[in-house]
C-alpha positions as CSV (number, residue, x, y, z in Angstrom):
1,X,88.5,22.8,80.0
2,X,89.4,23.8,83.8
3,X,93.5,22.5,82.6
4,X,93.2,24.5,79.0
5,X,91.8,27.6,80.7
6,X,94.6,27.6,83.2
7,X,97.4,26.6,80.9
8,X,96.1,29.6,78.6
9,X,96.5,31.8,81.7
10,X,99.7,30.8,82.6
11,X,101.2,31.1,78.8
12,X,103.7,32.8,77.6
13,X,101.2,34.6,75.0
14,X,99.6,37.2,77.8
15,X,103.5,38.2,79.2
16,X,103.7,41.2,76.8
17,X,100.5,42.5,77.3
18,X,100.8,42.4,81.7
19,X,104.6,44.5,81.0
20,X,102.8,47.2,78.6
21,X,100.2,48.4,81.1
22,X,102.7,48.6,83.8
23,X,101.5,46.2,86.2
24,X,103.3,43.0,87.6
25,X,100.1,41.5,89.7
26,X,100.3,37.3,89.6
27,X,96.1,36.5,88.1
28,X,94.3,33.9,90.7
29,X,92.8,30.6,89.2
30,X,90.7,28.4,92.3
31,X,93.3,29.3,94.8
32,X,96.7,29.0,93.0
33,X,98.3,31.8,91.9
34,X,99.7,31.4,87.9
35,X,102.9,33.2,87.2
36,X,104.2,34.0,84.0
37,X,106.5,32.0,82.2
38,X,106.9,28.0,81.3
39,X,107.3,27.7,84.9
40,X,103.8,29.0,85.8
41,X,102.1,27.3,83.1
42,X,103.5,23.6,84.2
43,X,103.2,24.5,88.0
44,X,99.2,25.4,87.3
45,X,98.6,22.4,84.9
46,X,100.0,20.0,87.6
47,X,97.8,21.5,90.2
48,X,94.4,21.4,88.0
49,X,94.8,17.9,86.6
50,X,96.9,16.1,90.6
51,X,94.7,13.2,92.0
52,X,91.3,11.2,89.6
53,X,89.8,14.4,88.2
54,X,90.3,17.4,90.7
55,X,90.5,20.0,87.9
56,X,87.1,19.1,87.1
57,X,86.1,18.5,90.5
58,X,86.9,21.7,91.5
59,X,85.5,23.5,88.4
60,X,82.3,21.7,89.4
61,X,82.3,22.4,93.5
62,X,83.1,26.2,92.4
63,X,81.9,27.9,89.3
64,X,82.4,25.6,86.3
65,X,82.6,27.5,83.4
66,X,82.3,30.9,84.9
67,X,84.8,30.2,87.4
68,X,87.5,29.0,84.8
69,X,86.8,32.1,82.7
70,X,87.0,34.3,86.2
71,X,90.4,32.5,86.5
72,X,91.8,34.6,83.6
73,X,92.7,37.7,84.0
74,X,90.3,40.6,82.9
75,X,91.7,42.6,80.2
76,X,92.7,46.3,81.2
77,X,90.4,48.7,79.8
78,X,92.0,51.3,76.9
79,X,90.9,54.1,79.1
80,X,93.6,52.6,81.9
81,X,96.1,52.0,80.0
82,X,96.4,56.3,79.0
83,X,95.7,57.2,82.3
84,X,98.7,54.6,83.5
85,X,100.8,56.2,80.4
86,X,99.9,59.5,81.2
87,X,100.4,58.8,85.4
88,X,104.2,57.4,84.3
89,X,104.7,60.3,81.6
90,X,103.8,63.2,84.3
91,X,105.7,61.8,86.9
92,X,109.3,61.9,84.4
93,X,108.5,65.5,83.5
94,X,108.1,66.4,87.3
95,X,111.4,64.2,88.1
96,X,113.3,65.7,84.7
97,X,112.2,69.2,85.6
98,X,113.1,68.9,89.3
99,X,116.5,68.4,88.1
100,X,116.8,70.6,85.5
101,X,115.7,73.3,87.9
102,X,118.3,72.1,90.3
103,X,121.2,72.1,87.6
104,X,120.4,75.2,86.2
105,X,120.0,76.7,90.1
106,X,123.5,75.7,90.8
107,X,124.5,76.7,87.4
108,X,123.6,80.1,88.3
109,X,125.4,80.1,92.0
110,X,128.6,78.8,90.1
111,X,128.6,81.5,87.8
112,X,128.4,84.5,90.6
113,X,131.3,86.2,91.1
114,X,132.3,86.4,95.1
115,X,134.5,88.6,96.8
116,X,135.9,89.4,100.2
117,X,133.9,91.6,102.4
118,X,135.6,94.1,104.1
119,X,139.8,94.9,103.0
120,X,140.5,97.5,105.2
121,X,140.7,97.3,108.8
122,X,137.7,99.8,109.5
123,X,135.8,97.8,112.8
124,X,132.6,99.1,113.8
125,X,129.0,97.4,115.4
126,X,125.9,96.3,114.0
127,X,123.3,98.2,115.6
128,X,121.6,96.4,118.0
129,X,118.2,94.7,117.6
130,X,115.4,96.1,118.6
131,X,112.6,94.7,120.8
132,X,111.3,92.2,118.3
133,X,115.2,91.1,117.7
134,X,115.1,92.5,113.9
135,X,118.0,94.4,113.0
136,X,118.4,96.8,110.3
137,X,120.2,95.9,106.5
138,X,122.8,97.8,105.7
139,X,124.5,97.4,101.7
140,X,126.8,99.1,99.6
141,X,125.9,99.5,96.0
142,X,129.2,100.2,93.9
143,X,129.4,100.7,90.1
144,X,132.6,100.4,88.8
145,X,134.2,101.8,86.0
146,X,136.3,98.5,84.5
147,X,137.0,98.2,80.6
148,X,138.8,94.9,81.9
149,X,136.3,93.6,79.2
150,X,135.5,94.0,75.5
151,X,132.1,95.0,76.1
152,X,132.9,97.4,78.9
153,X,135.3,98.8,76.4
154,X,132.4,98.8,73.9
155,X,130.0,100.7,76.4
156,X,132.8,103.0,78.3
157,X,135.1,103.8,75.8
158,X,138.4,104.6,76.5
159,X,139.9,101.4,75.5
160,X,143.6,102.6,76.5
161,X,142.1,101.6,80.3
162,X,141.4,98.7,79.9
163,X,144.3,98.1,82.3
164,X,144.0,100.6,84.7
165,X,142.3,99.8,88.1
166,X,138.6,100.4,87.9
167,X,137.1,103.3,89.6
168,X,133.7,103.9,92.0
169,X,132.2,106.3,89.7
170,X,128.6,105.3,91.6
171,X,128.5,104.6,95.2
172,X,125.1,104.1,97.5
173,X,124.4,102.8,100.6
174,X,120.9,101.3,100.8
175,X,119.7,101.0,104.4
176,X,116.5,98.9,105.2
177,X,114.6,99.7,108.9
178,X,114.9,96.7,111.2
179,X,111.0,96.6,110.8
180,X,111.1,96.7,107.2
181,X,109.1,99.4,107.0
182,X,110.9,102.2,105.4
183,X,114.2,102.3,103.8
184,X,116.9,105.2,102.5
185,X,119.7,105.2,99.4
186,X,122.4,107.7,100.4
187,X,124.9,108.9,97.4
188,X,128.5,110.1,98.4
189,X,129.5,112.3,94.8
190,X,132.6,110.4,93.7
191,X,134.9,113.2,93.5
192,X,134.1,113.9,97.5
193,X,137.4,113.8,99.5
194,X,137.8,111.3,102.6
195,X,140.3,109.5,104.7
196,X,140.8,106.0,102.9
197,X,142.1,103.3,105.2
198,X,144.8,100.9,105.1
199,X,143.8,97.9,102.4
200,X,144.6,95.1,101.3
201,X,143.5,93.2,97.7
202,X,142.4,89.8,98.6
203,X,143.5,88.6,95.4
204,X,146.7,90.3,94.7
205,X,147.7,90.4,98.5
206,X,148.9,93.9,97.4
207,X,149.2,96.3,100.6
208,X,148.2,99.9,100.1
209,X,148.8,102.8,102.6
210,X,146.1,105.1,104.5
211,X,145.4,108.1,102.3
212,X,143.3,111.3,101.8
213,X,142.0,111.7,98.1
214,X,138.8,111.0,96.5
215,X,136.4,108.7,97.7
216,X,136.1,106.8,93.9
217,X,139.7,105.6,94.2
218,X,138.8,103.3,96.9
219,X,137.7,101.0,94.4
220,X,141.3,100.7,93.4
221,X,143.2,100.1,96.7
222,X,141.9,96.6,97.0
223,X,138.4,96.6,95.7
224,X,135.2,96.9,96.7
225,X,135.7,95.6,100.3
226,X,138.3,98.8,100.5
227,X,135.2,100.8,99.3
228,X,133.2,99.3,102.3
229,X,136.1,99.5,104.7
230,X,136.2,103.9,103.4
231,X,132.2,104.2,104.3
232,X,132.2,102.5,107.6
233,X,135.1,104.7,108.4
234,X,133.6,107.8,107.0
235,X,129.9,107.0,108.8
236,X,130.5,104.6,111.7
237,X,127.2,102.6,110.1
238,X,128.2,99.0,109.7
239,X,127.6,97.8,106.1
240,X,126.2,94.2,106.2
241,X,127.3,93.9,102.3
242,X,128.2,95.1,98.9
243,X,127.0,94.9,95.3
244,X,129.3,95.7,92.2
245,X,128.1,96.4,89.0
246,X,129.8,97.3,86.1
247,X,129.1,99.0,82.5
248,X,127.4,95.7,80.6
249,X,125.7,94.4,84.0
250,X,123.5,97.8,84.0
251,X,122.7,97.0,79.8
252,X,121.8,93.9,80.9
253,X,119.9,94.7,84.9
254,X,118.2,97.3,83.0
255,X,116.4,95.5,80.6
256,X,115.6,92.5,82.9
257,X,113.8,95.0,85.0
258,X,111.8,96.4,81.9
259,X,114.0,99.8,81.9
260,X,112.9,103.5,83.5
261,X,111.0,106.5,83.2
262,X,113.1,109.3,83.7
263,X,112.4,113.0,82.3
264,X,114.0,116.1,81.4
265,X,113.2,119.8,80.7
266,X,115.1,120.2,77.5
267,X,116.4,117.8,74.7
268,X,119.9,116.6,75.7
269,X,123.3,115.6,74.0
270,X,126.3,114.6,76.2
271,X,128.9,115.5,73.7
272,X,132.0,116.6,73.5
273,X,132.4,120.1,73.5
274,X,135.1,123.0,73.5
275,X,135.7,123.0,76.9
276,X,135.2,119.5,78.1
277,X,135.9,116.2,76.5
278,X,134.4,113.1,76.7
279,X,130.6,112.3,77.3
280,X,128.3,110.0,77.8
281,X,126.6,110.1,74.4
282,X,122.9,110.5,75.8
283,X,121.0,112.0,73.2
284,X,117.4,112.7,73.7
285,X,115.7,114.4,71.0
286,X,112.6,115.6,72.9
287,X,111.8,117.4,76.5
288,X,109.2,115.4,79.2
289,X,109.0,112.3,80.2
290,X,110.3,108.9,78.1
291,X,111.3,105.8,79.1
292,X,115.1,104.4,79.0
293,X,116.6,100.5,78.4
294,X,119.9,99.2,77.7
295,X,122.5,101.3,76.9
296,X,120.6,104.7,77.2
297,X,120.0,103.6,80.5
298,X,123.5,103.4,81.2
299,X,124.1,106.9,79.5
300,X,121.7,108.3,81.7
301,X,123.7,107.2,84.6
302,X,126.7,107.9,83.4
303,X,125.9,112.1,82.6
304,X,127.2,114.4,84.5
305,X,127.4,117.9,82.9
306,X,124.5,118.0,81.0
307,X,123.1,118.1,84.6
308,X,125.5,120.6,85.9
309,X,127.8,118.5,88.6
310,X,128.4,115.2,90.1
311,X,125.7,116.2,92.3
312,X,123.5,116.6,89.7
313,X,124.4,112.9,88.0
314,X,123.1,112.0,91.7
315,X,120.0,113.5,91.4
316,X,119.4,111.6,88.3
317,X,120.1,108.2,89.0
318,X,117.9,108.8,91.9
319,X,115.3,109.2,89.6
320,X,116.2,106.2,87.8
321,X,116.1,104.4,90.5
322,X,112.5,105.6,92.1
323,X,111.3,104.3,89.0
324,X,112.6,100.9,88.5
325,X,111.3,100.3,91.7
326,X,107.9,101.5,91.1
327,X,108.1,99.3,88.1
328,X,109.1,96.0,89.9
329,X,106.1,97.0,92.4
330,X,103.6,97.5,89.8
331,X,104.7,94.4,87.9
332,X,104.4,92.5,90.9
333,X,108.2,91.7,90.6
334,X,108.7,90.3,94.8
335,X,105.6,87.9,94.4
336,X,106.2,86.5,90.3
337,X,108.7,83.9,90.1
338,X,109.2,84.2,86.7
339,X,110.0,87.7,86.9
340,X,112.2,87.3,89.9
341,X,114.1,84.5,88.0
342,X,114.7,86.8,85.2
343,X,116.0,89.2,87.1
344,X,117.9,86.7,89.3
345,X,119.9,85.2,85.6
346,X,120.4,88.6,84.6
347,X,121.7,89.5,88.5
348,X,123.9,86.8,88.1
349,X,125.4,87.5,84.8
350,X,125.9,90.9,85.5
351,X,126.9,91.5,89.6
352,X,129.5,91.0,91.9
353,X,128.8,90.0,95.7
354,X,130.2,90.2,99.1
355,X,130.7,86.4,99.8
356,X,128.3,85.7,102.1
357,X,125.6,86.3,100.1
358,X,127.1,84.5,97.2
359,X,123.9,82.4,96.4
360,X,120.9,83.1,94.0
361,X,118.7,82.1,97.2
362,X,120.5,85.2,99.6
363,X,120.1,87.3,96.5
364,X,116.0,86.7,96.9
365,X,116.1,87.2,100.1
366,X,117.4,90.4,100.1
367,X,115.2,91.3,97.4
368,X,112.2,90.3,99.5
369,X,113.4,93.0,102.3
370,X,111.9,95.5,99.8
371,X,108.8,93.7,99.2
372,X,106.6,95.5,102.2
373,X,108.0,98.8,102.0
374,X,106.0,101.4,100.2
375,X,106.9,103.6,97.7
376,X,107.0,106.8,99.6
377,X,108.9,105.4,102.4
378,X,111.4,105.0,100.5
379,X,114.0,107.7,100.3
380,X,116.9,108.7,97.8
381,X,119.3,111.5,99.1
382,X,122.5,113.0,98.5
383,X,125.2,113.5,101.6
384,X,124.7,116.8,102.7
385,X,128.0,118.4,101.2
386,X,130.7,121.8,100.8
387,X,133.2,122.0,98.5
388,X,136.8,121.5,99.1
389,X,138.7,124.5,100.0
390,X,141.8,122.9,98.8
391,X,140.6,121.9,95.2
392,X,137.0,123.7,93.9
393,X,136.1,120.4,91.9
394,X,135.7,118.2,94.8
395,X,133.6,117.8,97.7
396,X,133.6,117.7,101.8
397,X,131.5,116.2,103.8
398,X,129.6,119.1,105.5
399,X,129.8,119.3,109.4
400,X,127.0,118.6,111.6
401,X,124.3,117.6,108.5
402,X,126.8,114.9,107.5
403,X,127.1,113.7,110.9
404,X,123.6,114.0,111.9
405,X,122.4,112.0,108.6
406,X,125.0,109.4,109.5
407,X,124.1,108.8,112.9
408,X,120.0,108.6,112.5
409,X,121.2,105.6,109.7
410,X,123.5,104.1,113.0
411,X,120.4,104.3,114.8
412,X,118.3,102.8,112.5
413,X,115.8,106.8,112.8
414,X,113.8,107.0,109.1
415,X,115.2,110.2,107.4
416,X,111.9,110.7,106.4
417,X,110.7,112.4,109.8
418,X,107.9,109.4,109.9
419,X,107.3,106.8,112.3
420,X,110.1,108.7,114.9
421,X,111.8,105.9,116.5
422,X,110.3,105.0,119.9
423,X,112.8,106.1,122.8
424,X,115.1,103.3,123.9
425,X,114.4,101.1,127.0
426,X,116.1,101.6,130.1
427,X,119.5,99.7,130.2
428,X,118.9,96.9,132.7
429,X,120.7,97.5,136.3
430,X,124.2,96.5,136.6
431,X,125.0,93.2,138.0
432,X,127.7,94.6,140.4
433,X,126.5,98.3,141.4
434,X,128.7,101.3,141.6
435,X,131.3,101.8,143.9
436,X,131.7,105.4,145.6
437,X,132.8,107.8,143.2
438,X,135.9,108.7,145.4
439,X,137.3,105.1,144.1
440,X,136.3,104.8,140.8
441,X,139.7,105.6,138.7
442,X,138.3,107.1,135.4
443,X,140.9,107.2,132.2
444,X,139.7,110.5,129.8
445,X,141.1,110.5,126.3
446,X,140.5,113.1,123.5
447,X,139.1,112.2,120.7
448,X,137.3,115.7,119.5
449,X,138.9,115.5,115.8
450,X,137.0,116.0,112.6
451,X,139.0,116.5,108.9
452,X,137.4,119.5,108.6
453,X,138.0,121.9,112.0
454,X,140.7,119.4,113.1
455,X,141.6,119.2,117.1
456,X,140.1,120.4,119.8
457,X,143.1,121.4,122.1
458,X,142.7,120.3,126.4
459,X,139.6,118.2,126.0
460,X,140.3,115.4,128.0
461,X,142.1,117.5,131.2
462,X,138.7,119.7,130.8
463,X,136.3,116.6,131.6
464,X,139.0,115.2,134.0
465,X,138.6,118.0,135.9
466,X,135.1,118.5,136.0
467,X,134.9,114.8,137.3
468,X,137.5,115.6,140.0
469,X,134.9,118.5,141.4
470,X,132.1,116.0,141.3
471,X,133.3,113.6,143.2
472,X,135.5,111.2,141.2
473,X,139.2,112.0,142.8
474,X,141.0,109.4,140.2
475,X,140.0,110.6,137.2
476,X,142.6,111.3,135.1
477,X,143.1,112.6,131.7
478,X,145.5,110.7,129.3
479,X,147.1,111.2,126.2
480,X,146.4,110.1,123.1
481,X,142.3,108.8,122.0
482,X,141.5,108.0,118.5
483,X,138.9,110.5,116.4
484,X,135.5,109.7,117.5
485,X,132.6,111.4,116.5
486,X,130.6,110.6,119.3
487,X,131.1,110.4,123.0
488,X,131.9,107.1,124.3
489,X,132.6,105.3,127.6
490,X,133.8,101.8,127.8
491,X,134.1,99.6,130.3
492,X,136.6,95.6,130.3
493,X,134.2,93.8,132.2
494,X,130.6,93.3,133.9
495,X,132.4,94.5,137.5
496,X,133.1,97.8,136.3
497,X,129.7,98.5,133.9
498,X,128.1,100.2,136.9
499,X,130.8,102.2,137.7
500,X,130.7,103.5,133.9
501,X,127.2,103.9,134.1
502,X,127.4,106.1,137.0
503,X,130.1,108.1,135.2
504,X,127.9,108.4,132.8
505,X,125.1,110.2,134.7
506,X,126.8,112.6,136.3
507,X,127.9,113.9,133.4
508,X,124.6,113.5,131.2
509,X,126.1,111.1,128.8
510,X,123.5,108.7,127.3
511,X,123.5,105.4,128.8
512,X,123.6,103.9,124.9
513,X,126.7,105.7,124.8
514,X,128.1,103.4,127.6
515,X,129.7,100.2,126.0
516,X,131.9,97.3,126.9
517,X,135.6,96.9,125.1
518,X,138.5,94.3,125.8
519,X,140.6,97.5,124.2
520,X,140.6,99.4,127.3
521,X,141.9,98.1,131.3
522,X,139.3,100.0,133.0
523,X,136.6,102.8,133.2
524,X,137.8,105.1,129.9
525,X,135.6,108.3,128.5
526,X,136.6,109.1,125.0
527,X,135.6,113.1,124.7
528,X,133.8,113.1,120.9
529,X,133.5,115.7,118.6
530,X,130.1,115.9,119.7
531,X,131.5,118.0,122.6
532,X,134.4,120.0,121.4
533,X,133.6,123.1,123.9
534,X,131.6,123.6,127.3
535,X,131.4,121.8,130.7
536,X,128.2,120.6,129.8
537,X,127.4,117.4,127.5
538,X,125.0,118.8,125.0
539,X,121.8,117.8,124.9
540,X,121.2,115.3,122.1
541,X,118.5,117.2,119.3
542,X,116.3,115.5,117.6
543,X,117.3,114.3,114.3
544,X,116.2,115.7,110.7
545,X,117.6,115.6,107.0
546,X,117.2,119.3,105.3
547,X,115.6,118.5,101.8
548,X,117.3,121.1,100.3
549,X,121.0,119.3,101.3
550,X,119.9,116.2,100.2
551,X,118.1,116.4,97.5
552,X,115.7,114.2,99.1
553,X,113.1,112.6,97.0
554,X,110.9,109.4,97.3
555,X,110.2,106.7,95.1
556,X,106.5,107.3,94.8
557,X,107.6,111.1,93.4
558,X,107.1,111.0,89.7
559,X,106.4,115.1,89.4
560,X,110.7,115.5,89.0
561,X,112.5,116.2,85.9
562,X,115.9,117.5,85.4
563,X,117.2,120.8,84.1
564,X,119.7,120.8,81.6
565,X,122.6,122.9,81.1
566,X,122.4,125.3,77.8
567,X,126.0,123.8,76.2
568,X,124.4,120.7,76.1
569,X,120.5,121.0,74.9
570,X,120.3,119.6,71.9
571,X,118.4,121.1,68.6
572,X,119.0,120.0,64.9
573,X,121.4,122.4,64.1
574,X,123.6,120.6,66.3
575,X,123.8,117.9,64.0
576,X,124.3,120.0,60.5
């Protein structure tokens, strides 16, 4: 009985049934363990039946009969078995959806389109972090023009550009506080006139020339790392990145983000008319509030007269904007993954990126830097403006507001007037102190220029001279000094800091105006435009943005809606 019950065990009968429920454990009989197979079966019959009855021997020292059937191996319930199934079935969807997630993740990086950074040779600093080591996010958003495309062509018309270099019909510069608590999206109109610096077209290696037109045909002078190159020139703010989007990537954003509520006084139609050609093709039928997707999102982007002037168009894609963000904040957008995913494939389809944040990941991440600041800290505006006095239809930027908006983004103030930035720390003391004034040789350049009131004549023998009656016998004025709009001193090396530092004081510079340079061979004061006239350095004032320049509004304001202008308010007669 012991041989039978062990040869049974041992069969080749019970294989199939210890493969389906996923085990591979050998079953014990008295000590020997009984493999599977021919082999097992003679292996365990020689063992039960070796010397004058030891099977039954054993089968009567153990157990007997109960011991022989222990020696088989207890069935696996039914209940088991699903559970095993189940165990193996979950752990191939987690492996196949692991991967898929991965293919499709990479299938998205592959499929943004990258482009240089910066084409022009503008070279300005990061602001520097402040005491927590945060620093402030600084990115250009450009939409472009291009009917390189059939749908482009489809959306934008005009189908006899399709070869024509695309124009920045939409620029903003999005700046996020080094705390994260407030942020600010600055328009420039595109027709507003600027100096555009040298570029070159990464792709092309095409060279274009430093010129003076309007500030949308940057796009075209080597892309939109020319367009960067133009605003860092213009403001002095250094953009971290840029983001291009063109006709069909707003159809597609906008409905990924559930679309906008936007709201005007009158019905609209952006039509053709008499006097001007061309037009978006909005066409609202009604007056109030309503809410826009797809392509009448990209009209309302795209109108301009209907709303009086580019700085009009401005004021309404401001409002567009105020509310897609209140919409991605009331949907939980930052915190869903779904939703952020949706918005990520439709990002990816329909952007173009500065290459170092080519990745869906650096994408998130800079979505996240929006995910603690509220609504009404955050602040759309218009650069304060005047027109051109050499063409009517375009723009300047206007002295002093332009400047002073400019340099509270530099230094990282919120235009909002809240939370005023807390006053700078005290420079730590020099390494190597001053020397006596008498021998510190001081190099003064002139670099009071702006576009707009040009020169200012004898600035640098001015400030030599009044460094000469304090003290400093080798100051010197020089010629030349590049445009700067602010005061600077610089100094080569960590020898001369204190000497710069000193120079600094006695003429009531700033100490955060005082900066090392390998471009300079010793102590060198660069006279601003800051101080065009006077002996005196002026005191700085504090910092504010005039609403009524700006057109400053917040994303939290949904009490705006636009005016629109007679030729273009729709009624049925119209469309008799």
């Amino acid at each position: 009985m012991g041989r039978n019950s062990v040869r049974g065990e041992g069969s080749r009968q019970r294989e199939p049934q210890r493969r389906d429920s996923g085990w591979a454990e050998g079953a014990q009989s008295g000590g020997v363990e009984v493999k599977g197979g021919a082999e097992g079966s003679d292996s365990a019959a020689s063992a039960a039946g070796s010397g004058s009855g030891g099977g039954r021997r054993a089968a009567r020292g153990g157990r007997g009969a109960r011991g022989a059937r222990a020696s088989r191996r207890r069935p696996v319930s039914k209940g088991k078995r699903i559970l095993r199934w189940t165990a193996s079935i979950l752990s191939l969807l987690i492996l196949g959806t692991a991967a898929a997630g991965y293919l499709y993740y990479e299938h998205l990086n592959s499929s943004l389109r990258k482009g240089q950074r910066n084409a022009g040779g503008s070279d300005v600093e990061k602001t520097a972090p402040n005491a927590d080591g945060q620093t402030p996010l600084n990115i250009l958003l450009i939409g472009s023009d291009s009917r390189k495309s059939k749908a482009n062509q489809n959306l934008g018309g005009s189908r006899d550009k399709a070869d024509a270099p695309p124009l920045a019909d939409v620029q903003m510069l999005l700046h996020v506080s080094a705390d994260r608590k407030n942020a600010s999206v600055v328009s420039i109109p595109r027709d507003t006139r600027v100096d555009i610096p040298a570029c070159e077209d990464p792709k092309t290696k095409r060279k274009y020339p430093k010129t003076n037109t309007i500030i949308n045909e940057s796009l075209a002078r080597g892309g939109a790392g020319c367009t960067l190159a133009t605003w860092q020139e213009l403001t002095g703010i250094y953009i971290d990145h840029w983001i291009t989007v063109d006709f069909a990537g707003v159809v597609k954003m906008s409905d990924a983000v559930g679309g906008a509520e936007v709201c005007v006084k009158q019905p609209v139609w952006d039509r053709p008319t008499r006097l001007v050609k061309g037009g978006s093709g909005l066409k609202l039928k009604k007056a109030g509030k309503q809410t826009l997707k797809g392509e009448d999102a990209l009209k309302w982007l795209r109108t301009r007269h209907p709303f009086f002037d580019d700085v009009g168009r401005s004021k309404a894609q401001h409002m567009y904007m105020n509310s897609v963000i209140r919409n991605l904040k009331s949907q939980n957008a930052f915190t869903d993954t779904g939703r952020l995913m949706d918005i990520a494939e439709a990002g990816v389809k329909s952007l173009q990126v500065s290459e170092e944040i080519g990745s869906v990941k650096k994408l998130f991440d800079l979505g996240m830097n929006l995910k603690h600041v509220p609504t009404d800290r955050i602040t759309m505006l218009t650069m304060p403006r005047m027109i051109d006095p050499k063409d009517e239809n375009h723009y300047l930027p206007q002295p002093g507001a332009a400047d002073d908006l400019w340099e509270m983004i530099r230094e990282d103030t919120p235009v909002d007037g809240k939370d005023a930035k807390p006053k700078p720390k005290k420079p730590a003391a020099p390494k190597d102190p001053a020397a006596p004034a008498a021998e510190i040789g001081v190099a003064v350049r002139n670099g009071a220029y702006t576009d707009q009131l040009g020169a200012a004549p004898g600035r640098a023998g001015t400030v030599a001279g009044l460094l000469q009656n304090k003290g400093y016998a080798k100051a010197e004025a020089e010629k030349g000094g590049d445009p700067i709009a602010k005061t600077q001193l610089y100094f080569p090396s960590a020898e001369l800091e204190g000497d710069a530092q000193a120079v600094a004081k006695s003429l009531g510079i700033p100490a955060s105006q005082v900066k090392k340079s390998t471009d300079v061979s010793g102590v060198t004061l660069v006279v601003g435009a800051d101080w065009r006239t006077g002996d005196a350095y002026p005191k700085p004032k504090p910092k504010k943005v005039d609403p009524t320049t700006t057109d400053a509004s917040t994303a939290s304001d949904e009490s705006g809606c636009m005016e629109i202008y007679k030729p273009y308010v729709w009624h049925e007669g119209l469309e008799r």
